[in-house]
C-alpha positions, 0 to 999 in steps of 0.5 A: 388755372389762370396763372400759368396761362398769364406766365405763358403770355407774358414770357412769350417773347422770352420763351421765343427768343430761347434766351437762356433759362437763368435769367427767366426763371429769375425774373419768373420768381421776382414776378412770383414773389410780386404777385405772392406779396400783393396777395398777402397784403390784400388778404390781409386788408380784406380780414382787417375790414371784416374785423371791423365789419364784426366790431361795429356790428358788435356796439350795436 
C-alpha cells in the first residue's frame, strides 16, 4: 500500500515533465530491484539472528 504512493513521490517531477516512459520505467525497475535486494538481505539477516536466538536457547 505504501509503495506505490512512495512510486508516486518519487517520480512526480518525471511524471510531470512527461519524459518519455523507456527511461522511467527503467529506472522504476533499478529502483525496484534495490528496494527487492535490500529486502532479501534483511529477511535474510532477521532468520540468521533468530537461528542464533534458537541455538543459544538451545545450550541452555
Amino acid at each position: 500500500m505504501v509503495l506505490p504512493l512512495e512510486n508516486v513521490s518519487a517520480f512526480s517531477v518525471q511524471i510531470g515533465r512527461g519524459i518519455d516512459s523507456m527511461p522511467w520505467w527503467i529506472t522504476l525497475a533499478v529502483v525496484g530491484a534495490v528496494l527487492l535486494i535490500l529486502a532479501v538481505s534483511y529477511e535474510r539477516r532477521d532468520g540468521e539472528a533468530a537461528a542464533l536466538g534458537a541455538r543459544l536457547r538451545d545450550l541452555r
